[in-house]
N, C-alpha and C positions, 0 to 999 in steps of 0.2 A: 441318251448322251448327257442331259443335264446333271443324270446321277454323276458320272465320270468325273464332275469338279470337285468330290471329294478327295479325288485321288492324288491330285493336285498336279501343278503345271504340264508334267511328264505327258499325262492323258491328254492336255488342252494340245500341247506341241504332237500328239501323235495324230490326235482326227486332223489338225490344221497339216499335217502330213499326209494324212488318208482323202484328202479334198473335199471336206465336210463345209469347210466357209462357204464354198461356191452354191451348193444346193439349200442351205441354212440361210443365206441371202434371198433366197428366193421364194424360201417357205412363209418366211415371216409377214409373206405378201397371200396366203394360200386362201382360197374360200371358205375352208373348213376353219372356224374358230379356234380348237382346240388345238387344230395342227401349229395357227397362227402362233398360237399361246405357248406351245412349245418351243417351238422354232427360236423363238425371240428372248426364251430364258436358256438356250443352250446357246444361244450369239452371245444374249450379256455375259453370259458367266463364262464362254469361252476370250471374249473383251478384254477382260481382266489383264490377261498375258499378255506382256509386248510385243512378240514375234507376231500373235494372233492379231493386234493393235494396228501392227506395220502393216498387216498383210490387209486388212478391212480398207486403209489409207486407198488400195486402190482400183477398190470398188466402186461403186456407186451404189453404197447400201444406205448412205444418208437421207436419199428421199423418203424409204419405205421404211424408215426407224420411226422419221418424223411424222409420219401417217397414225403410228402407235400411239401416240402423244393425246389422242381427243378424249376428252374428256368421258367420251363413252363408253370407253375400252377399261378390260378389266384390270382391276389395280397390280395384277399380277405384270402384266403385259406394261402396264405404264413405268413400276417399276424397272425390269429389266431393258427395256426401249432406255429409258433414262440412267441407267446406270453402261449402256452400250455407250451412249453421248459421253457421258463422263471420260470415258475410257479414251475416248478420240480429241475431245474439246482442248484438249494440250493446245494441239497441232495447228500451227499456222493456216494450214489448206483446211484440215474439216471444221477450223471455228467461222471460216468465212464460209463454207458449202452451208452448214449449221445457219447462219444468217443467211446466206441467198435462198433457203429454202424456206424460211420465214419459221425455223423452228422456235425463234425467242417467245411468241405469242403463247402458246402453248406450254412453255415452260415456266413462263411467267402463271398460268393457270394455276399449276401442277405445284403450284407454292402453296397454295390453300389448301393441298390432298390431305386428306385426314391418316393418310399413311407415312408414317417419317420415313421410313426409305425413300417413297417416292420426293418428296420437299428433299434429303438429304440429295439426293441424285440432281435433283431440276438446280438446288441450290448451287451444284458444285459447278455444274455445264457454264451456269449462267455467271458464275464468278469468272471460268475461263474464258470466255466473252468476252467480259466488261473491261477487259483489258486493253481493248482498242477502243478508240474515241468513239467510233460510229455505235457500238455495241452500247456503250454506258449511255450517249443519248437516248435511244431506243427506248430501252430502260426504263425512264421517267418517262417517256411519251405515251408507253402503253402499260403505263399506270404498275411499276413494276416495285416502286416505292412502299405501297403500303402495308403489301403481303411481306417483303426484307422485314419490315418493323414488327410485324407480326411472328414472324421466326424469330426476333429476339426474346419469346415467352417461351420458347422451348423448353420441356425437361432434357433435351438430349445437345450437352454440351458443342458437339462437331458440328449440328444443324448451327448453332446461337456461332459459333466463331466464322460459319463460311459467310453467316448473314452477314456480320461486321464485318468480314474480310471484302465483302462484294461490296457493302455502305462503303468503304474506305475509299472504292474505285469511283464509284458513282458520285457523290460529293463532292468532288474536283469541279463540278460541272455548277452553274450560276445557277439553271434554271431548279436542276435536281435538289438543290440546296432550298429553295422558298418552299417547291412540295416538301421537303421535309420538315420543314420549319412549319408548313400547314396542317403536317399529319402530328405535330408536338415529338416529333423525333429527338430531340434534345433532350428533350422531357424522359424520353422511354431511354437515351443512354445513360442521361443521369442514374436513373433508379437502377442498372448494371453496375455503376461506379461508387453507390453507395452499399452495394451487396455486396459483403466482404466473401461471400459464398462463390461468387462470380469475380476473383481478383484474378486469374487467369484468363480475366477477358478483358480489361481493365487497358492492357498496353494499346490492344485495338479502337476498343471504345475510345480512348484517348485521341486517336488520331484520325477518326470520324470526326469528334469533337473540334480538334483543329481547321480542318478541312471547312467545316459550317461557321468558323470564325473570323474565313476570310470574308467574309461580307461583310461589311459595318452595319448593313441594315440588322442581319443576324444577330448581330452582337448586341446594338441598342434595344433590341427585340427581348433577348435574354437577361442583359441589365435591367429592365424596365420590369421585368418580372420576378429578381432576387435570386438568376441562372448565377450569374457571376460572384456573386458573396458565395454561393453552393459548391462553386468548383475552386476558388481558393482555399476553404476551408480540407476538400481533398483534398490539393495539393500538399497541404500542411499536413495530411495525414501522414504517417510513415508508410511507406510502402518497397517496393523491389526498386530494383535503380530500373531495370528496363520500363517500368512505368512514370518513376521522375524523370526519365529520358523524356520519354512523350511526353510528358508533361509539361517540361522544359519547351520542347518544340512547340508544343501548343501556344506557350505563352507567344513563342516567338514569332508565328504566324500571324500570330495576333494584335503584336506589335506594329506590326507594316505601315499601318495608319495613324496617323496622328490623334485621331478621333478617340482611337482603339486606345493607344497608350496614356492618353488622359484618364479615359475610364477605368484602364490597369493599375495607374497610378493611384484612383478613388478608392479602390478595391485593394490597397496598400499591397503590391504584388511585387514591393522589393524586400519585403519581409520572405516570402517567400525563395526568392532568387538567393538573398544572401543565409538562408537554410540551406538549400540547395549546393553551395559553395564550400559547405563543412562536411557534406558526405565522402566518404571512401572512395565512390565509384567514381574512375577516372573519363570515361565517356558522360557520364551526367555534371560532372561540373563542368567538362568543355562545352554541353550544350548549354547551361545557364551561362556561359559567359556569352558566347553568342545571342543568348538573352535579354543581356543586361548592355551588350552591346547595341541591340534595339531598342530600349528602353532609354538608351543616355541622351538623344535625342530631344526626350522630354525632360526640359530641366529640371525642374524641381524630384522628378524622378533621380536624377542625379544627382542631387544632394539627399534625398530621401536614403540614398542606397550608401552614402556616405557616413551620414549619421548612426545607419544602423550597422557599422562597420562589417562595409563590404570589401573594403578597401585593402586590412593583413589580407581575406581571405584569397584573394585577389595572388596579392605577393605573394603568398604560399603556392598559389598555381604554377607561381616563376621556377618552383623549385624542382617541380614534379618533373617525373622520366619521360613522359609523353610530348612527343613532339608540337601536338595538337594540341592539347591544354596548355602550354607554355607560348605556341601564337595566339593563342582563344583570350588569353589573361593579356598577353602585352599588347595586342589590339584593344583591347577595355583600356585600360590603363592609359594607352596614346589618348583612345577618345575620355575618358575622366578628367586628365588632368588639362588640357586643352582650353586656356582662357579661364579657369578654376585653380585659383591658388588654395585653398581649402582643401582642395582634393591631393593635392602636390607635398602639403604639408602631411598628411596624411599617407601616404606613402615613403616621403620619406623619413615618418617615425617610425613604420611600421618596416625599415630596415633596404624598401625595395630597391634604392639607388645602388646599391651594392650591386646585388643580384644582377642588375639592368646592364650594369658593367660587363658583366659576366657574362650575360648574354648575347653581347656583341658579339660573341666568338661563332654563334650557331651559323648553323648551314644553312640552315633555314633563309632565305629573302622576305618573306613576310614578318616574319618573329624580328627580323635586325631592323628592319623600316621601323616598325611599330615601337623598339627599343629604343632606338635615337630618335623619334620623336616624345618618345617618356622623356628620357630626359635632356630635349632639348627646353621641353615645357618645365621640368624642374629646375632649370639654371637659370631661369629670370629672377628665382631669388638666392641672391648673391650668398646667404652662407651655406644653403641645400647646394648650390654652385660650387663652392671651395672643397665642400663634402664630396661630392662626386669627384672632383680633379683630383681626390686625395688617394682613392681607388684603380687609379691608372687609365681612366681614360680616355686620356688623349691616344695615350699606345691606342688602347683597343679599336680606334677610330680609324687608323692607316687602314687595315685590312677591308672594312667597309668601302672604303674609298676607291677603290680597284674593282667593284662590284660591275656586273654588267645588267643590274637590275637598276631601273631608273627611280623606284621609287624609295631603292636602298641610298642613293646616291642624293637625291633630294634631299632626304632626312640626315642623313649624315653633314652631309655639309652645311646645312640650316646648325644641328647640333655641333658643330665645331666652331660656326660662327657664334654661336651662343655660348662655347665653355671657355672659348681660348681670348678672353679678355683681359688676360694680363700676361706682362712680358716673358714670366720663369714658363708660362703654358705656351706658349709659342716657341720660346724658347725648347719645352721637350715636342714636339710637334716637328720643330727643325733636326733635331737630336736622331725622332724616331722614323725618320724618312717620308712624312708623310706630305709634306711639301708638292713633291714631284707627282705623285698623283693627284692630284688637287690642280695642280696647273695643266695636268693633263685632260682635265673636266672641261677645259675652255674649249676644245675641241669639238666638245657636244655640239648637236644642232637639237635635241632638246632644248624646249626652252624652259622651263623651269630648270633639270639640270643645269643648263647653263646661267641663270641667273643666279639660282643658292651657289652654283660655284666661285660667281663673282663677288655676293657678299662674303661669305668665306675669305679670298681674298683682300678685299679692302680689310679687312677685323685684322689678318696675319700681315697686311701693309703698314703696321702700325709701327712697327720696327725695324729698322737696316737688316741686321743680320737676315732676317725671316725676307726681307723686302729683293734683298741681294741675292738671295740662292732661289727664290721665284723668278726675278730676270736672268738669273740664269738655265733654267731650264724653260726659257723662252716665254717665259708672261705676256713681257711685254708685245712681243711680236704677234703674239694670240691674239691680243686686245686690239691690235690696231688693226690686227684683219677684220674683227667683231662690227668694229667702229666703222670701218669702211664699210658695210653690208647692211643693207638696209631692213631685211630682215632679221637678220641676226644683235643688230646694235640696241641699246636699252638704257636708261640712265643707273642699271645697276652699274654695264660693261663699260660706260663711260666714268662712274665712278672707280672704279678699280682702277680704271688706269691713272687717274687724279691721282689716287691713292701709291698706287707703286711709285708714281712722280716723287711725290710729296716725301717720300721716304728713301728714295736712291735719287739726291739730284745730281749726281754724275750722269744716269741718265736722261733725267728730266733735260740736264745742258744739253747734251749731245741730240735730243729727240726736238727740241723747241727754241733751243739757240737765248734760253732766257731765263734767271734765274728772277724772284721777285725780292724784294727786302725781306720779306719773312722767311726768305728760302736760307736758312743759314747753313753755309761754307763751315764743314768740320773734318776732321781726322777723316784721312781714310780719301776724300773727295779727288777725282783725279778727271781731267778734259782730255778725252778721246778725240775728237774734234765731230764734225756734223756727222752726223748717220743718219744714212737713207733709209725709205721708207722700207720694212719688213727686214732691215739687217739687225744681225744682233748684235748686242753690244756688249762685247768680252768684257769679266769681270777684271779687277785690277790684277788679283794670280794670276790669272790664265795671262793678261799681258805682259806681267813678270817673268812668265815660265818661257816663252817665246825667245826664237834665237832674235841676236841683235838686226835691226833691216838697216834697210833707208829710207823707211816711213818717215812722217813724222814723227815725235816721242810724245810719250803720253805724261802729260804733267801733274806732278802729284800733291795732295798736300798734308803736311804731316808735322802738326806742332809738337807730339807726345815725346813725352822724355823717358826714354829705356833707362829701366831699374834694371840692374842684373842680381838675381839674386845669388846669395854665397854657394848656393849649392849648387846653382845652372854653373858657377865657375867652375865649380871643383869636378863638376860632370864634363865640361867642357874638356879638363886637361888631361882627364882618366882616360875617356872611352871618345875618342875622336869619332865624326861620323861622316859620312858622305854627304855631300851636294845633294843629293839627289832624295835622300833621307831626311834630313832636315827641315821642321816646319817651316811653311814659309811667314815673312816675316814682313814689312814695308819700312826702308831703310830708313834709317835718324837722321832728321832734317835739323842742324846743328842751327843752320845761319836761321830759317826762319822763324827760331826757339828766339837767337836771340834780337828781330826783328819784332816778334811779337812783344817782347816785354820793353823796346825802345817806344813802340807803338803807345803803350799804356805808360810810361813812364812822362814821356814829352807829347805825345798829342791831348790825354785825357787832362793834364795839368793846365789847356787855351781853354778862357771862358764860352769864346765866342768859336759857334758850329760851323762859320765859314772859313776862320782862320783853323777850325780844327781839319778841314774838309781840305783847306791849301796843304796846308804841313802834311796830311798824311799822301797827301798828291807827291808831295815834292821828295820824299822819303822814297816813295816806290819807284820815282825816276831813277833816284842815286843808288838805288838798291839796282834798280837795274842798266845800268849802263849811261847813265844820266839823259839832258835831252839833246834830240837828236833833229836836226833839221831835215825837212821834207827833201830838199834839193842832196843831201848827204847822206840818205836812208839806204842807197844801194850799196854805199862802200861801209853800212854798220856791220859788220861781223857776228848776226847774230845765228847764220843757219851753221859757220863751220863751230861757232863755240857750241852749242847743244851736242853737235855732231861728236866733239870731244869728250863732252859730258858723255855721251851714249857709250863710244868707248872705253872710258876710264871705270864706268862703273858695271860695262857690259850687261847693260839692261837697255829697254824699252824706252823705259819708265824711269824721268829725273825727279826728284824732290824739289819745290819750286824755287827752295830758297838757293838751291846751289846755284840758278841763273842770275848770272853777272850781264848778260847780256841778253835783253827780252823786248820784242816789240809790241805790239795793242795788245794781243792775246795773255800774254804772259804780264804785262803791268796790271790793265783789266783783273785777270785772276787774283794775283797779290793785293792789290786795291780790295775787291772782296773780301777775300781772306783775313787781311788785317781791320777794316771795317768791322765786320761781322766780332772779331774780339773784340772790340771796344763797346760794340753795340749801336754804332751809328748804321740809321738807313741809306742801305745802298743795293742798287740791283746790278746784275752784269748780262750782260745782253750782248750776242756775236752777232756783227755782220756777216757782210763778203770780205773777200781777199785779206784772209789772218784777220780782218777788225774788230775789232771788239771794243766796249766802253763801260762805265759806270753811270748810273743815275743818282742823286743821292737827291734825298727829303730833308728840306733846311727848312726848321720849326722858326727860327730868328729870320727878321723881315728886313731888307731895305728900307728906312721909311720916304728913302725917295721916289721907291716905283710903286707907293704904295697909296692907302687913305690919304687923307689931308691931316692927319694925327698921327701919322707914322705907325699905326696899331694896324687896323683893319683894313682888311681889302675885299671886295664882291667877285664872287664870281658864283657866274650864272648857270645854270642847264636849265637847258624845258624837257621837266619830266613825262612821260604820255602817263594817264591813268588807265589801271585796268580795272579787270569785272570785281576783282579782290577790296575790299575797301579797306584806307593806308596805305597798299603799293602800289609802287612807280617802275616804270623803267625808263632809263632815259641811257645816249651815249656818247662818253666823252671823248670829243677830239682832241682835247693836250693830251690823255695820255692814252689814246686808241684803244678802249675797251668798253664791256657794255654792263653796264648796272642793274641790278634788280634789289632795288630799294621800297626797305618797308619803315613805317611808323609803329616804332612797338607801342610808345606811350608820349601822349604830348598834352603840355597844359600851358594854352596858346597865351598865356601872360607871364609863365615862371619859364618852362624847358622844353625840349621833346629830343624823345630817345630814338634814335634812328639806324636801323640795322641794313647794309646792305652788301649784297653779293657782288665781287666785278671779276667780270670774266675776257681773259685774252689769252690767245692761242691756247686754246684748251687748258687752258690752268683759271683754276679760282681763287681768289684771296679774301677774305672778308673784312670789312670795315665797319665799326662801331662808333657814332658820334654820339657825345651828348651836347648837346645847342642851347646855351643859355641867353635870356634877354640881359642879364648883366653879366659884371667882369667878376663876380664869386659867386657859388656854389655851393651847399651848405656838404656837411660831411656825409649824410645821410643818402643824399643825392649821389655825391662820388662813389659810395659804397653799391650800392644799388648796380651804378654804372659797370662797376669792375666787378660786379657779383655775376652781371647777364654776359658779361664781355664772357666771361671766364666758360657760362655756359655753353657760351657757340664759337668755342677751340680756341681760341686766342690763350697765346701765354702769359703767364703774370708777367711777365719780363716785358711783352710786350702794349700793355695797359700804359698808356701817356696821362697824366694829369696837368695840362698846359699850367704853365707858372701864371700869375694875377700878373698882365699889364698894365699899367698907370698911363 
């Protein structure tokens, strides 16, 4: 029968027909030697086949294979026993029957056989084995190590790769890793990877190599003995990319440890890397990025890889067709530039701001994170910054925005808060619709999400327009749920909403009943009256477009003077258009055009702030209905004249100047409004029941309520001291708010410069003193002063330099 295998499969399928296995099972167990001998070379060689294979599976012929295996038995017999194994070792069921029979011991023997069949057979068993945990310990416990090393001196190529192939499994393992290191196994892969004869074995050896690298101890072990100078200098060798692959991996296994990439970095192995980065093969340079991605870690590594321009190589990966290489490079890149303007600069000579743009658009969610934080780290410097906005992407930023990946949406929004720093970038931001998802982000119960969302916001609160079409797609409303939730609230989501304030104080009025002196009354501003908590507050359109009620009407205020141009005429008398067609527009406020310039005319011409502060009091009475006696307040006429106004101009919504008849609310607003032109300090602040009033700041003193010199007067607070040294908080009861007050700079015989924050009803303002011990102040001083003012927001406009008292 064993002749029959020349005849090939047909003859093995026909005895396995003729029920040859069954009695062949059982010979192999026979008394007679010879019989045994046969027996056991017509099972192997009928083995071979896989119907024969399946059919063995459900036997119970693996005890009496494993019987074959001692070492006293003839090599003919050990041979085909061990080529039977092979045949089975695949299989789930006979590599554990194979192990419960204790066949490893013997197999492991049969590695020493001086026959390469039989080493090739035990070799192959034992590789299918070592594929489960339990098997690869085994392994190194009954000393299974040193004979694998010893099969790497084989003349018979397929013995030397199943050994590396079985070292690859075993390796994995902590302990199997020191015996190798005791049997100089490094040592014997080495002298494989320096045989250019053996470079088809090379990919394997490689990843042995890595495998023995995850120790540190290994590694100082092989440093210490001049291993690591050895295998850089191959890796520098040219070779197959399947081998710089591994090679690549190797480094990068190798990298894990801190310890390791110090010694990588000694071993100059960003030379390497950025070799590695100029090859063709597309799988080896995505694994040197993941490389070098372990390696940035170690700073100086990162600049090491800079220097030796790693960095085009890099941006050239941005360009490749592989999906893979194109995240492998923009995750480098995120982590290179990262708190590294060197590296930043470098990239963006090397063209990659461009590309980055470009890559916004991918499908990819790692590659677009990793993107926008390139270049959110590029835009800290402002002309890499105007470079990028010049390539379109604020556009390509919407789409990111909408992402349902969180780490897409963090980076993006950090990078929009980083590029959209001036008003035309906001401006196309508002343009490109990217607003509405952006406010949409407040939603998140992420919390990162949701904080980059709120920076974001506060950066795009910087402007009306942009400020107005986020409370219109409910910002506001977001923030105050934020704010009211004790987990969800943050001093990001507290600042955004200061921020939205500070830039729509129509609803700042309507949400806090209070506007501050800095709060200036402009075009456009209009009093909705108080809004509850979580309602929204319609923009000025939306209450223009509304049919007429019996609300209250919403007051507007509007100094601009309509230019028409010749050609909006001559379009006007051509092509008529519908109501409903027609942009909308906020109607010419003729009276309070010509209030505001009586305003500047006759109030700014009084010297003195209190007669300016009477006069423009006494203007706003006669402007509106003059004064009016408390006992005669019921028969003033002022809800049916508005009522009139509503219909005459079949709106909502009057211009303030056209009220002839106005009580607190409506004087209050105008008093504002005309103040604010002049430039005198004044706040407007709503009660209850319509009231409302002004505050104004009067620099010029009585000198009868005042010092005994008519100049100075004391007033006191006790500040608390904190942990901080220089700041205070302390809080003032004349004007009900709370201070956090610092000492920038003080020189307790000349000045001291004094910065502090005060805060009421969720609003902050800030105040800058400079405190002299006398009544001048050199220029040098003053300058300084208006230098740091100017720093921490304040407008030049609003910089006071008190006059010299005498």
């Amino acid at each position: 029968m064993y002749l029959q295998r020349k005849l090939g499969d047909e003859n093995k399928v026909s005895l396995l027909g003729f029920g040859a296995l069954e009695p062949l099972c059982r010979l192999i167990a026979h008394n007679n030697m010879l019989v045994q001998r046969n027996a056991i070379m017509a099972l192997g060689t009928m083995a071979v086949n896989g119907d024969v294979t399946g059919a063995l599976k459900k036997t119970d012929v693996i005890p009496s294979i494993i019987d074959r295996l001692s070492l006293e038995e003839d090599g003919v017999v050990q041979e085909f026993a061990t080529l039977c194994l092979a045949s089975m070792s695949p299989d789930f069921v006979c590599k554990a029957q194979i192990f419960d029979n204790n066949g490893l011991p013997p197999l492991i023997q049969l590695l020493s056989s001086p026959d390469p069949d039989v080493q090739k057979n035990s070799v192959e068993v034992i590789f299918n084995l070592v594929q489960d945990y339990q098997c690869r310990v085994a392994v190194h416990e009954l000393g299974g190590i040193p004979p694998l090393l010893e099969l790497l001196k084989s003349d018979f190529p397929v013995i030397q790769r199943l050994a590396l192939e079985t070292l690859m499994n075993v390796t994995t393992d902590k302990d199997t890793c020191h015996t190798f290191s005791e049997e100089h196994g490094f040592e014997k892969i080495m002298e494989i990877l320096n045989n250019k004869d053996f470079s088809d074995l090379h990919a394997e050896a490689l990843h042995v190599v890595a495998n023995y690298l995850n120790d540190s101890k290994s590694v100082q072990l092989i440093h210490e003995g001049g291993g690591l100078t050895t295998l850089m200098d191959f890796f520098l060798t040219p070779n197959s990319p399947e081998i710089q692959s591994n090679a690549v991996k190797c480094i990068t296994r190798l990298a894990q440890s801190s310890e390791n990439r110090k010694l990588l970095h000694e071993q100059n192995v960003e030379k390497v890397l950025v070799a590695y980065l100029s090859v063709a093969d597309v799988s080896v340079k995505t694994a040197t990025c993941n490389a070098v991605t372990a390696m940035n870690l170690h700073l100086a590594s990162k600049e090491r890889f800079r220097e030796l321009g790693g960095i085009p190589a890099l941006v050239q990966g941005l360009r490749g067709g592989s999906v893979e290489l194109i995240e492998a490079a923009a995750h480098v890149l995120a982590n290179l530039t990262h708190n590294n303007h060197l590296s930043t600069i470098a990239v963006y000579k090397a063209g990659g701001h461009k590309i980055l743009v470009q890559q916004l658009q991918r499908s990819c969610p790692k590659t677009v994170a990793n993107v926008a934080a390139t270049l959110c780290n590029m835009a800290q410097k402002e002309v890499i910054r105007h470079s990028i906005l010049s390539h379109g992407v604020i556009q390509a930023l919407v789409e990111p925005l909408k992402s349902t990946d969180t780490q897409v949406l963090v980076n993006t929004t950090l990078c929009l808060a980083a590029l959209a720093c001036d008003e035309e970038d906001r401006a196309e931001l508002l343009s490109a619709g990217g607003l509405h998802p952006l406010v949409n982000l407040l939603r998140s119960y992420h919390k990162e999400v949701l904080q980059s969302a709120c920076l974001a916001v506060i950066v795009c609160a910087s402007d009306e327009p942009t400020t107005v079409e986020m409370c219109k797609f409910g910002a506001v409303e977001l923030l105050q749920e934020i704010n009211q939730s004790v987990k969800r609230r943050s001093s990001f989501s507290e600042t955004a909403m200061i921020s939205l304030l500070k830039s729509n104080l129509s609803v700042k009025y309507s949400l806090t009943d209070h506007l501050a002196s800095t709060d200036v009354v402009g075009d456009g501003f209009y009093d909705a009256g108080k809004a509850h908590a979580g309602q929204r507050i319609l923009t000025l359109e939306e209450f223009s477009k509304q049919p007429v009620n019996q609300q209250r009407p919403i007051i507007v205020v509007n100094t601009m003077i309509e230019k028409k141009q010749e050609s909006d005429q001559q379009e006007d008398e051509t092509q008529p258009v519908s109501p409903a067609e027609k942009p909308w527009k906020m109607v010419e406020d003729v009276s309070l055009q010509v209030l505001v310039k009586e305003t500047k005319d006759l109030i700014l011409s009084l010297d003195d702030e209190r007669e300016q502060c009477a006069a423009l009091a006494r203007m706003v009475s006669e402007a509106m209905g003059g004064a009016v006696e408390m006992e005669k307040l019921h028969a003033f006429p002022w809800v049916l004249h508005l009522s009139e106004l509503k219909f005459t101009l079949q709106s909502n919504v009057i211009p303030i100047g056209l009220i002839t008849r106005g009580i607190y609310r409506h004087r209050a607003l105008l008093f504002k409004c005309l103040a604010d032109c002049i430039g005198m300090s004044c706040t407007l602040v709503r009660g209850e029941y319509n009231r409302a009033w002004n505050e104004v700041l009067l620099f010029s003193v009585d000198p009868s309520s005042n010092g005994p010199n008519g100049i100075c007067s004391n007033v006191t607070f006790h500040a608390l001291k904190t942990d901080t040294p220089g700041r205070f908080t302390y809080h003032s009861e004349i004007w009900n708010n709370d201070n956090d007050m610092r000492i920038v700079e003080v020189k307790y015989d000349d000045y001291a410069l004094v910065h502090t924050i005060k805060t009421s009803d969720n609003s902050s303002e800030v105040l800058n003193n400079l405190l002299s011990r006398t009544n001048e102040t050199s220029a040098d001083l003053q300058e300084k002063f208006s230098t740091f003012s100017t720093k921490t927001g304040i407008l030049p406009e609003n910089i006071l330099i008190l006059p010299k008292k005498m």
